[in-house]
Structures are given as C-alpha cells and as structure tokens.
C-alpha positions as CSV (number, residue, x, y, z in Angstrom):
1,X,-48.6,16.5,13.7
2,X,-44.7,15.6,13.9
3,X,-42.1,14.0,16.1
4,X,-40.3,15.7,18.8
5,X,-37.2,13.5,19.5
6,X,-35.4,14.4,23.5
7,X,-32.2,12.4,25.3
8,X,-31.0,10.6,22.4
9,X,-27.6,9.0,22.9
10,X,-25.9,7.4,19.9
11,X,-23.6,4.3,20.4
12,X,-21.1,2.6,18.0
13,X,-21.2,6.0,16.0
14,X,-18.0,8.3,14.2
15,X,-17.8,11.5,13.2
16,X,-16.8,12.9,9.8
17,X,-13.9,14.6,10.9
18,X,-12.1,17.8,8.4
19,X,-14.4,16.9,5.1
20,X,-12.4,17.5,1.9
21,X,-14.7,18.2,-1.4
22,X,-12.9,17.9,-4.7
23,X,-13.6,17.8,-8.1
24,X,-12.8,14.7,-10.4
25,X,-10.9,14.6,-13.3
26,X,-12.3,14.6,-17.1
27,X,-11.6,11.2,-17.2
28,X,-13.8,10.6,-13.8
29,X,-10.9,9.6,-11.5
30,X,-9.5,11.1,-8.4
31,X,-6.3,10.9,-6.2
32,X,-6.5,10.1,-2.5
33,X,-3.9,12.0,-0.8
34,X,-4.3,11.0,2.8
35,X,-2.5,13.4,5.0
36,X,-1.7,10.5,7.6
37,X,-2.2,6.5,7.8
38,X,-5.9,5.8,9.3
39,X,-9.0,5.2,8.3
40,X,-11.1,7.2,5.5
41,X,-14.5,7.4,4.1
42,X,-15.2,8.1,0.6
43,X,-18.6,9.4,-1.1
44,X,-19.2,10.7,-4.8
45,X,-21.9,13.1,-5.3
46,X,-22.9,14.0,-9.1
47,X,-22.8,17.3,-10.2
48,X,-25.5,17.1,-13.0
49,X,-25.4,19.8,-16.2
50,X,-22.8,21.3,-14.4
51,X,-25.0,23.3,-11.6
52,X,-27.4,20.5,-9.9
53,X,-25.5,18.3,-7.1
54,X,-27.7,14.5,-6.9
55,X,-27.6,13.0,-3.9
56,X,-24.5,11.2,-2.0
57,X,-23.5,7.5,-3.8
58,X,-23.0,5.1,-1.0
59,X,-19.7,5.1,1.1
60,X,-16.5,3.1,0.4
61,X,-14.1,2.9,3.8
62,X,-10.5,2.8,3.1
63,X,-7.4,2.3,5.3
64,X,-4.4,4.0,4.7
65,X,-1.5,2.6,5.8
66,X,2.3,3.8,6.1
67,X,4.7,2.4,3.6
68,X,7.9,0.1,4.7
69,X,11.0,1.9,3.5
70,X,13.5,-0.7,2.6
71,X,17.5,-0.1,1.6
72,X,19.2,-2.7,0.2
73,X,22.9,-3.3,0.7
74,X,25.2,-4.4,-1.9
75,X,24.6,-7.8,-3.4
76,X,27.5,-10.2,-2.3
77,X,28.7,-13.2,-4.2
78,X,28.7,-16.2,-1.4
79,X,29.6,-20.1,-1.6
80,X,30.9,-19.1,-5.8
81,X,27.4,-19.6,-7.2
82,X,24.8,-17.8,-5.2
83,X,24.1,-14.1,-4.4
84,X,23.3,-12.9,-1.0
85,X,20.7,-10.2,-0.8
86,X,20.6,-8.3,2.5
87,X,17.7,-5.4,3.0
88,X,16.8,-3.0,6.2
89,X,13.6,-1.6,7.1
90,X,13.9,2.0,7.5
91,X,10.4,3.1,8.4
92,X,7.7,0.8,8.8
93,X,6.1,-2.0,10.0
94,X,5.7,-4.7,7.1
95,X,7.8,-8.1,8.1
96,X,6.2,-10.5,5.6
97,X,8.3,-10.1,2.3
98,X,8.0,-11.9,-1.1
99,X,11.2,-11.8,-3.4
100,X,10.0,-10.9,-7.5
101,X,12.7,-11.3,-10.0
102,X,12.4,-10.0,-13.7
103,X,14.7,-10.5,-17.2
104,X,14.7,-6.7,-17.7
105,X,14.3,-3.7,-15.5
106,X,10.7,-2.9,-16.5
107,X,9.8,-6.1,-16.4
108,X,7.8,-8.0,-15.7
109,X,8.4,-9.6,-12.8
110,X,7.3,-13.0,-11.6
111,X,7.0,-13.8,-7.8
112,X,10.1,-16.3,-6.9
113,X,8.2,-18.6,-4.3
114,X,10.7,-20.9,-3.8
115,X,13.2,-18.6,-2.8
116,X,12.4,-17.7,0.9
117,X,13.2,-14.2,2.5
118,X,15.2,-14.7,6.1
119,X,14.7,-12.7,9.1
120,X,18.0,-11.9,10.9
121,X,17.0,-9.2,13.1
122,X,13.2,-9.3,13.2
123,X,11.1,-5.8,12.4
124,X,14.5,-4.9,10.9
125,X,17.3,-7.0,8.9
126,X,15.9,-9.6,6.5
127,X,18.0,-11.4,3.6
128,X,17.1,-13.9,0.6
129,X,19.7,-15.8,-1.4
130,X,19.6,-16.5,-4.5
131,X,20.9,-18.3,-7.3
132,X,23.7,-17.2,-9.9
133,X,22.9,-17.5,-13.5
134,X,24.3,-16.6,-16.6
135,X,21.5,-14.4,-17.8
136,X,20.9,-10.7,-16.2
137,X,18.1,-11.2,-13.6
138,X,16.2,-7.9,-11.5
139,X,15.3,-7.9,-7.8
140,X,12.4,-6.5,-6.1
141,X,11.4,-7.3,-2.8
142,X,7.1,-6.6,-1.6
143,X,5.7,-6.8,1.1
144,X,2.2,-9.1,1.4
C-alpha cells in the first residue's frame, strides 16, 4: 500500500537557490551578508548537545535592498540667518528624505519635521534649509 504521484506541475513555486549554512554566535545572533539586493529566506535549525540537528524553525523572508549614497556639499550661509544644505545621490534609488538634527555628534538626534527637504533635480539633487542658531547643531539626512 502507498501513493505513486505522476505529471505533477507546481505553480506559484521558487527555488532555494545557492543555500548558505552557518553557525551562530555564542550569544545566538548572526549577520546577513547578502551578496546582492533581492529577496532572501531565512530558517534556523537547532543543533541540540552539540551533535543532533532538530528540525527547520519556520521561514522569515527578507528583502535586501541597495543603500542610497549621499555626498553633501559644503553648508552655505544664505539670506544672513539660514544655512543651505545641498546633498547628491551617488548610487541609489531612495528620493524620500527626512532631515535629523542633534546637539552633539553622537547624538541623539531628533527628526526635524518642520524643515522640509527640496528636490532640485529629482533622483539626484535635493536641499533643506535650515535655521542659524547660536548653539552647535549636527545634520543627518535618512531616507524613509
């Protein structure tokens, strides 16, 4: 007695391309290093007293996406009490930006809502201005 299964055709399916296994850290963490933007699949399977693998956990898909690289040109002083904050896209394809501002380097920074980030050139030049102060203030500019 059994099954005998003939013809079968699979629809809406992927395959599990190049399979990586590793080993996590003491602390039970790991480091996706994702040779390319795309779409992953991840799986744990305990290794129990050291010799006896348990079954697959259930899958977690992830998308890996390409970082924008951003240069920032030389803040310029404009109108006597603003600053003028020009940045490029250099690689990339983020175009919705949020200025962050911070007292110290470190931080911590706190997301400046009211100050909105331009688009001259869109997919490429973009500028926020903002105001002059007495007091030091950092600049970060992230992407949503």
């Amino acid at each position: 007695m059994g099954w005998h299964l003939d013809d079968l055709v699979l629809t809406n399916a992927q395959e599990a391309l190049t399979p990586v296994l590793a080993d996590a850290s003491a602390n039970r963490t790991f480091t996706l290093t994702a040779p390319s933007p795309g779409n992953y699949v991840l799986s744990v399977r305990p290794i129990l007293f050291g010799d006896y693998a348990s079954d697959w956990g259930p899958v977690l898909r992830v998308t890996v996406v390409q970082p924008t690289l951003l240069e920032m040109a030389t803040p310029r002083k404009v109108g006597g009490s603003q600053l003028q904050l020009d940045f490029l896209i250099r690689s990339g394809t983020n175009t919705n930006f949020k200025l962050w501002s911070a007292p110290l380097a470190p931080g911590p920074y706190t997301r400046e809502d009211a100050i909105p980030v331009q688009t001259l050139v869109s997919g490429s030049q973009y500028r926020a201005v903002v105001p002059l102060t007495n007091t030091n203030r950092f600049y970060r500019v992230l992407g949503d």
